[in-house]
FIKE-873894 format. One record per residue (C-alpha): residue number from 1; residue in three letters; x, y, z negated. Coordinates in Angstrom, 2 decimals. Example, Ala and Ser with C-alpha at 12.3 -4.5 7.8 and 13.67 -1.06 7.14 Angstrom:
2
(pado 1; 'ALA'; (12.30; -4.50; -7.80))
(pado 2; 'SER'; (13.67; -1.06; -7.14))
This chain:
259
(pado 1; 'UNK'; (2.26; 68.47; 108.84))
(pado 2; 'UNK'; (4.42; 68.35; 111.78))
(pado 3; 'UNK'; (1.67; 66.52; 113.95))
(pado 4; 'UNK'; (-0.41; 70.04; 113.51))
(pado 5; 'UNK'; (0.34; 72.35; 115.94))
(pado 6; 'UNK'; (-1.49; 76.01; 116.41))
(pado 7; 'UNK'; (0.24; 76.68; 119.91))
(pado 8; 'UNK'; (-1.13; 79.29; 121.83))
(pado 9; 'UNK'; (-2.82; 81.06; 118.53))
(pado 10; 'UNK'; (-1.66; 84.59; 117.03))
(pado 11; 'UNK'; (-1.62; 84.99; 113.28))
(pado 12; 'UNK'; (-1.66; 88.10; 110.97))
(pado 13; 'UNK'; (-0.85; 87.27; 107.37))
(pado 14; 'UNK'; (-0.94; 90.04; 104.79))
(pado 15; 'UNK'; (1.72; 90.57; 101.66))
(pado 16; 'UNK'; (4.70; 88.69; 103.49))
(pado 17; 'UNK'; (7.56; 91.21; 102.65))
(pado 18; 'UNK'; (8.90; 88.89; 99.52))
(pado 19; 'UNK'; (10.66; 85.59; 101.00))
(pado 20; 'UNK'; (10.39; 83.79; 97.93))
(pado 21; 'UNK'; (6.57; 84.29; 98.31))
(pado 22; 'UNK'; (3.07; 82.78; 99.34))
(pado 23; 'UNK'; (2.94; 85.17; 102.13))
(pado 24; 'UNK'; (6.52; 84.62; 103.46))
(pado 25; 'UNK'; (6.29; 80.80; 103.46))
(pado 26; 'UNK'; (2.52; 80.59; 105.10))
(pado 27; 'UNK'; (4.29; 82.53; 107.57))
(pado 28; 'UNK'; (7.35; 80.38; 108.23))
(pado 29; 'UNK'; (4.84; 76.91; 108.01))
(pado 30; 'UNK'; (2.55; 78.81; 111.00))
(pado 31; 'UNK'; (5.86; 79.81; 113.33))
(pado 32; 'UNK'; (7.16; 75.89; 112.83))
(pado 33; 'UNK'; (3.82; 75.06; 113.72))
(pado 34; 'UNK'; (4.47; 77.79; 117.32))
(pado 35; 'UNK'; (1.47; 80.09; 116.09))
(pado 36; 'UNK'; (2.93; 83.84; 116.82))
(pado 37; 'UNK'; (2.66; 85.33; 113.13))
(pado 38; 'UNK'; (2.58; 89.30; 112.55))
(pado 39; 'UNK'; (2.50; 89.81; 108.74))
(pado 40; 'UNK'; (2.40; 93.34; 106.62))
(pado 41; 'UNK'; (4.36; 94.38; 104.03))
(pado 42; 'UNK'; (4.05; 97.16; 100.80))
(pado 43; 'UNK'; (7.51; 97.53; 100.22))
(pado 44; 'UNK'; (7.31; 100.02; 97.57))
(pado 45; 'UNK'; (4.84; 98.03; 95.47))
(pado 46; 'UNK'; (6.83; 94.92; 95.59))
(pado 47; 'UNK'; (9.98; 96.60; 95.06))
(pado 48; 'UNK'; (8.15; 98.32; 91.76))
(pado 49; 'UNK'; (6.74; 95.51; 90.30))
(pado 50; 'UNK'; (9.60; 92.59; 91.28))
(pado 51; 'UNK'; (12.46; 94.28; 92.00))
(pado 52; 'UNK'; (12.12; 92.82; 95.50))
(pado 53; 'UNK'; (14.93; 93.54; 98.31))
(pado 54; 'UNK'; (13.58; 96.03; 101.15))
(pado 55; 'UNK'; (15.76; 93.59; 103.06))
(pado 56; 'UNK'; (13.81; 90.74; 103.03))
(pado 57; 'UNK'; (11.18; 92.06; 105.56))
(pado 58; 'UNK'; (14.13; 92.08; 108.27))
(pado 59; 'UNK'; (15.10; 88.63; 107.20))
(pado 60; 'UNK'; (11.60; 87.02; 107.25))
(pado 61; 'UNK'; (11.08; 88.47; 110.85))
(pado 62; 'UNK'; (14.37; 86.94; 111.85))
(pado 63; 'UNK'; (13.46; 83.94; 110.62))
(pado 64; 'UNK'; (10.24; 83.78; 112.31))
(pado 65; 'UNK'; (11.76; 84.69; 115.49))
(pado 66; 'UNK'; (14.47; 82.09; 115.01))
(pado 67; 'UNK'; (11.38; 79.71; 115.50))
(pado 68; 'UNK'; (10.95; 80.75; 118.84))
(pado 69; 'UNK'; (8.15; 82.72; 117.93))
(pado 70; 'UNK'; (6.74; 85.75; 118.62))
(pado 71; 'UNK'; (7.01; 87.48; 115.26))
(pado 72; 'UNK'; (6.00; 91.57; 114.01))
(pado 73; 'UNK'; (5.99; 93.35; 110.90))
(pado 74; 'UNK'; (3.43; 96.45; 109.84))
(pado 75; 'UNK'; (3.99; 98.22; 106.90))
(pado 76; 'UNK'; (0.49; 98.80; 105.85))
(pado 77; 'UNK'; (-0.97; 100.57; 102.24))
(pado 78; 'UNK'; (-4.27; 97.93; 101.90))
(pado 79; 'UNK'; (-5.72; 99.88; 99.65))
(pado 80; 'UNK'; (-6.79; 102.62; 101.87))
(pado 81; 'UNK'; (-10.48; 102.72; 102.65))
(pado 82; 'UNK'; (-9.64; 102.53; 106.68))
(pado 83; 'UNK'; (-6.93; 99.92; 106.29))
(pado 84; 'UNK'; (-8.90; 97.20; 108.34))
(pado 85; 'UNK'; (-9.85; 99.51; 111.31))
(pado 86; 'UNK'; (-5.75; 101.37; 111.00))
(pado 87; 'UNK'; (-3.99; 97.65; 110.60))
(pado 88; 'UNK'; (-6.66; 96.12; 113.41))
(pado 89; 'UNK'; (-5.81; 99.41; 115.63))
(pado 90; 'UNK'; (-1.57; 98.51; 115.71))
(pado 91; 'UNK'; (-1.25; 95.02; 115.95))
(pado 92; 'UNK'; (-3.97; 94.21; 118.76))
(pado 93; 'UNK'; (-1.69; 97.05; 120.53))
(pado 94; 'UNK'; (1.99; 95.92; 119.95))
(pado 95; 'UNK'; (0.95; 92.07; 119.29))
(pado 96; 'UNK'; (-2.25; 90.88; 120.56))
(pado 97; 'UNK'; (-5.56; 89.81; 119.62))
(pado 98; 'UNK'; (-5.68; 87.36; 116.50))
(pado 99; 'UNK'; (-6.81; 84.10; 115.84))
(pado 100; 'UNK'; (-5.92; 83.78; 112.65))
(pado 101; 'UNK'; (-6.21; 86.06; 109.44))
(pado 102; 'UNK'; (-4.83; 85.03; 105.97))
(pado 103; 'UNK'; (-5.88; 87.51; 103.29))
(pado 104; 'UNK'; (-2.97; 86.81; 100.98))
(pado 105; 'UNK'; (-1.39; 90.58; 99.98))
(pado 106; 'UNK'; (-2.50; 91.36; 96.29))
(pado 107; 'UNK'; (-2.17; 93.84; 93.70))
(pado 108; 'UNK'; (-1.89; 92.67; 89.99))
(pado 109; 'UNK'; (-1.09; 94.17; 86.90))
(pado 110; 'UNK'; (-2.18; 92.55; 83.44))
(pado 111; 'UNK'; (-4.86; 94.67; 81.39))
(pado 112; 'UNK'; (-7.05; 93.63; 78.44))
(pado 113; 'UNK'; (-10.77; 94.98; 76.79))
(pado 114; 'UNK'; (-7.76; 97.13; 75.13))
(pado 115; 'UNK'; (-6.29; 99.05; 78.08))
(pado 116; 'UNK'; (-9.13; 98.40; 81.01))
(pado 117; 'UNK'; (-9.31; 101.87; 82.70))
(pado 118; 'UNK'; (-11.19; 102.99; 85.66))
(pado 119; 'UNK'; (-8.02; 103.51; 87.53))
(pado 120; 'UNK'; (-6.76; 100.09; 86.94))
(pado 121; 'UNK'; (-9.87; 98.53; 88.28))
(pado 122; 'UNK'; (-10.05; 100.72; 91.25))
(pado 123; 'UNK'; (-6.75; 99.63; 92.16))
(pado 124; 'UNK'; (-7.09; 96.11; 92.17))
(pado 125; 'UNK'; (-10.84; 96.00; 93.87))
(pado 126; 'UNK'; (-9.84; 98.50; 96.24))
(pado 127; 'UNK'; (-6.52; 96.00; 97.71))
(pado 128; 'UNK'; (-7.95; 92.41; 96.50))
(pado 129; 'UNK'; (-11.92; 92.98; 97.19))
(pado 130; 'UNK'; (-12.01; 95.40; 99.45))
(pado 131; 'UNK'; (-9.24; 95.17; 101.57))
(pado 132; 'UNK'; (-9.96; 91.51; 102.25))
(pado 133; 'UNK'; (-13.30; 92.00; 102.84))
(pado 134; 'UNK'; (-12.68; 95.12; 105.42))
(pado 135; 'UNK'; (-10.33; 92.87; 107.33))
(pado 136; 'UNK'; (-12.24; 90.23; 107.65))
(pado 137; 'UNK'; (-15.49; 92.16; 109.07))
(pado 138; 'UNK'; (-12.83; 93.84; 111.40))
(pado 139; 'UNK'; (-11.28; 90.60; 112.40))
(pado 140; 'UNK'; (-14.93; 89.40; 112.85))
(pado 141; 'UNK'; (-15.83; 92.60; 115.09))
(pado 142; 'UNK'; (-12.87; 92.29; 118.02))
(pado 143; 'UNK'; (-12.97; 88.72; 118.03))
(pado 144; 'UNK'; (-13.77; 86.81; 121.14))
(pado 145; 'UNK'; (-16.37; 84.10; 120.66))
(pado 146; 'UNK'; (-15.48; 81.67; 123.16))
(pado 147; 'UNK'; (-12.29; 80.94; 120.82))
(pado 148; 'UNK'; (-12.08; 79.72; 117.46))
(pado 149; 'UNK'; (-11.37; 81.84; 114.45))
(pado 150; 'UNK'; (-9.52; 81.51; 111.00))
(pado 151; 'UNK'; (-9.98; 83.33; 107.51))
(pado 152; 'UNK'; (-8.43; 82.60; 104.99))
(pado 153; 'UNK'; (-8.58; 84.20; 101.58))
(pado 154; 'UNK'; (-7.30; 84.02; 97.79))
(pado 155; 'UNK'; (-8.62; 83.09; 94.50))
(pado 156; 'UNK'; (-6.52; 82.86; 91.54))
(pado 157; 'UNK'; (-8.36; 80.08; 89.66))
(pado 158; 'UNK'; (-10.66; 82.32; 87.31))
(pado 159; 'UNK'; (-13.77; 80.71; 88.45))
(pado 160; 'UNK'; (-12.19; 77.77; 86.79))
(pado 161; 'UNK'; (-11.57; 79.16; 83.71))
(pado 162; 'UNK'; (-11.04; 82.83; 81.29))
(pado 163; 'UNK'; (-7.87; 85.10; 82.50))
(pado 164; 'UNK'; (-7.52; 87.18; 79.39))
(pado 165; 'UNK'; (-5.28; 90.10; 79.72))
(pado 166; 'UNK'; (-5.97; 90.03; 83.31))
(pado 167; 'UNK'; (-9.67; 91.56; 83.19))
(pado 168; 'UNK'; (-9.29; 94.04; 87.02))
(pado 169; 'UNK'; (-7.70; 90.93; 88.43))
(pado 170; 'UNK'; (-10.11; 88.37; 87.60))
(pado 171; 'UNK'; (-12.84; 90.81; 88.38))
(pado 172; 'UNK'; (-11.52; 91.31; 91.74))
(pado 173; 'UNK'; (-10.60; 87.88; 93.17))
(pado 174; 'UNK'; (-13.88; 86.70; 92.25))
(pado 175; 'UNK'; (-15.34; 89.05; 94.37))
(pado 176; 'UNK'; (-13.32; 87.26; 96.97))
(pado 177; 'UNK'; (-14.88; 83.94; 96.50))
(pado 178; 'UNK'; (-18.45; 85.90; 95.98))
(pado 179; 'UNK'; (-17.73; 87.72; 99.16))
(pado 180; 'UNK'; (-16.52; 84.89; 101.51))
(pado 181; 'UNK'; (-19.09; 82.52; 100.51))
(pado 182; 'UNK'; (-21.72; 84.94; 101.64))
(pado 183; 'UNK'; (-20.15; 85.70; 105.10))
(pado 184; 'UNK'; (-19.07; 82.34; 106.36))
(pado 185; 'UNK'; (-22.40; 81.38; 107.74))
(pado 186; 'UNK'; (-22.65; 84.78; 109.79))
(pado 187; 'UNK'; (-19.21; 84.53; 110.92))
(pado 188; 'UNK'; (-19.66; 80.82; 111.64))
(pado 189; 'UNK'; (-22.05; 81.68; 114.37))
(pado 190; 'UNK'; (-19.34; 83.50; 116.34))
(pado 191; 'UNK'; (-16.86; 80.24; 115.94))
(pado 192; 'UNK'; (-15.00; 81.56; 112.65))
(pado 193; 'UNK'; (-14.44; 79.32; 109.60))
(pado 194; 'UNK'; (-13.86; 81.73; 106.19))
(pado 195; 'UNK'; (-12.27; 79.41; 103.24))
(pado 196; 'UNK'; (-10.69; 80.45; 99.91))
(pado 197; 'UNK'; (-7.74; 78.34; 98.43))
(pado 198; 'UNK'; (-7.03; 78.94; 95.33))
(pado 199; 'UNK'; (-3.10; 77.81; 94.40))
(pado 200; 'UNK'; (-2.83; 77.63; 90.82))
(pado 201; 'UNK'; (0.01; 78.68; 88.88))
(pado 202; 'UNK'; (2.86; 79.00; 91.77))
(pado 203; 'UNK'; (6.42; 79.80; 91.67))
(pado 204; 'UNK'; (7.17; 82.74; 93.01))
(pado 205; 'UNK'; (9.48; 84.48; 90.66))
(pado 206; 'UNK'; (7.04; 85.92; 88.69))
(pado 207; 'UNK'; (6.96; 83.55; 85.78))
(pado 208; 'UNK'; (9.29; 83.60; 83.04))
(pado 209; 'UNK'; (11.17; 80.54; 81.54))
(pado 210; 'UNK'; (9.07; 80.30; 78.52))
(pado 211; 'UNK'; (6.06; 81.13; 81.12))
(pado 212; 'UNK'; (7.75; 77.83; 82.94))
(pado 213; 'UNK'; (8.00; 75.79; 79.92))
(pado 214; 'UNK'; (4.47; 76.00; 78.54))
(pado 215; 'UNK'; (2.80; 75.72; 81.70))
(pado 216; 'UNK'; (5.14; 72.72; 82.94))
(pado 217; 'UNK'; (3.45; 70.04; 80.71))
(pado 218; 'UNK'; (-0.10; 71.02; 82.69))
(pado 219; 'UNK'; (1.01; 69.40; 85.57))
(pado 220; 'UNK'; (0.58; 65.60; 86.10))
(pado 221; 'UNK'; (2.37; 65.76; 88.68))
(pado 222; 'UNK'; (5.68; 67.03; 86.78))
(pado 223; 'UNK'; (6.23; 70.21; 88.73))
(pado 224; 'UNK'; (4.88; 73.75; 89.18))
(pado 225; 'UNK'; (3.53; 74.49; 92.43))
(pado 226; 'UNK'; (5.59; 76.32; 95.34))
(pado 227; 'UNK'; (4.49; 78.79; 97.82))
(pado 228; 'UNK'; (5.01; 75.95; 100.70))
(pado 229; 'UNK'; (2.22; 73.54; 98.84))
(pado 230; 'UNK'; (-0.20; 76.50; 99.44))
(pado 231; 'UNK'; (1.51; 76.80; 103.22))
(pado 232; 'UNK'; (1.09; 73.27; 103.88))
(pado 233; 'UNK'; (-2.88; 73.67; 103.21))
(pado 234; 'UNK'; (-2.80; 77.22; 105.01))
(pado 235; 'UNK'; (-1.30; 75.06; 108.40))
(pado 236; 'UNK'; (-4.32; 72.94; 108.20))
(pado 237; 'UNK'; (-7.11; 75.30; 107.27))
(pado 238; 'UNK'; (-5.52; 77.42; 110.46))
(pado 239; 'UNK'; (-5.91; 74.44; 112.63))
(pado 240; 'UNK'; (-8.61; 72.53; 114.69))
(pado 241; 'UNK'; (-8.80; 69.97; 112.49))
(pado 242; 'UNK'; (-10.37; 71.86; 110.14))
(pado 243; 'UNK'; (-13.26; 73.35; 112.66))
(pado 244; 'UNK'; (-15.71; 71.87; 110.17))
(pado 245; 'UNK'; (-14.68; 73.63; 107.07))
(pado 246; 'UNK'; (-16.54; 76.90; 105.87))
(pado 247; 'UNK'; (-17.64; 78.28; 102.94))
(pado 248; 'UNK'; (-15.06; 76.31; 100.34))
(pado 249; 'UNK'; (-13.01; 77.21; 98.12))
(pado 250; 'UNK'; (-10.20; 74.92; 98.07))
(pado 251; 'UNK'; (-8.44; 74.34; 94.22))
(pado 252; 'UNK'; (-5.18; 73.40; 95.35))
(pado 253; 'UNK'; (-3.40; 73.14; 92.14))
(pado 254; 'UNK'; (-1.84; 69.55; 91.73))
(pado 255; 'UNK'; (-3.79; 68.60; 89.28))
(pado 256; 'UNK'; (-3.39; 71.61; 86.66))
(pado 257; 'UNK'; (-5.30; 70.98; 83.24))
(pado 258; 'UNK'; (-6.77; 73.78; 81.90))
(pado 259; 'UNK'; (-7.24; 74.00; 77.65))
């Protein structure tokens, strides 16, 4: 990975405010890799659902920046209907025009048939669907052609496979797949490659040492997956060496076996 370099290329990753996550490790892979990275960050939603320290936005910027990179932060609510054209608006004015997008902020909570409500699924379309696909058309819109372009989103594996108890979630991550499949040939036109990776079951915290144990035995490999596997892929999906690449979703998930 060290022999892939995005010099010269600016880089907006959402959902970066948790250093123990995907976000906050695509963005550390990018800045060792001399892309300038700008990421946003939900603090209260993070700090809600994981218990997350407000602290760790401040440490993940001065870690980028200890990189040598040009590094920003945005606090940014995704799952406002004008969050593309608002988020677009700041950071081409404080950081630059971007080369790079990675869709990776999400909002998840588990519901079944049982507890589905309208709410619940307007909350998780509204960040997951929506918000990814209103930054990407926005992305799309102030680009310059005569330089290449980057999109990358998230899937969650449940085109593989059922997620039950996780009905809004499933629901709206497979409108990510449906949603960048459909655009990548438009956008591929202007120079921009749109791919989906989908990471499997990763440690980030969230799982629980039972959650650990029953899952370990579904990877060959002998090991869950960590948020710098998906970075690694995320450094060359970002890069020129993956110019010919549109339109795939990428299962990145060492192997996982599904029952």
């Amino acid at each position: 990975m060290s022999q892939i370099r995005l010099d010269g290329k600016r880089a907006l990753v959402t959902g970066a405010s948790r250093r123990i996550g995907i976000g906050a490790a695509i963005c550390r892979a990018f800045a060792k890799a001399g892309a300038d990275v700008a990421f946003t960050h939900w603090t209260s939603y993070d700090t809600a659902l994981y218990g997350s320290d407000p602290a760790d936005v401040r440490l993940v910027l001065a870690e980028l920046r200890a990189l040598g990179v040009q590094a920003s932060a945005f606090e940014q609510d995704l799952s406002l209907p004008d969050a593309g054209t608002a988020l677009f608006d700041r950071v081409n004015a404080e950081f630059g025009a971007v080369d790079i997008l990675v869709n990776n902020a999400a909002y998840s909570v588990n519901d079944s048939w049982e507890t589905l409500t309208a709410d619940s699924v307007d909350r998780h379309l509204h960040t997951n669907a929506r918000a990814t696909a209103l930054l990407t058309v926005e992305f799309a819109r102030r680009h310059e052609p005569t330089r290449s372009g980057r999109v990358l989103n998230f899937s969650s594996g449940q085109h593989l496979g059922p997620m039950p108890g996780e009905l809004s979630y499933a629901m709206s991550k497979g409108a990510i797949i449906a949603f960048s499949q459909s655009i990548a040939p438009d956008l591929a036109r202007r120079g921009i490659t749109v791919n989906v990776i989908n990471p499997g079951p990763t440690d980030t915290g969230w799982m629980t040492p039972d959650l650990e144990t029953a899952l370990l035995p579904k990877f060959p490999f002998g090991r869950i997956g960590t948020p710098e596997d998906v970075a690694k892929l995320a450094v060359f999906l970002a890069s020129d060496e993956a110019a010919w690449i549109t339109g795939q979703v990428i299962n990145s998930e060492g192997g996982f076996v599904r029952d």
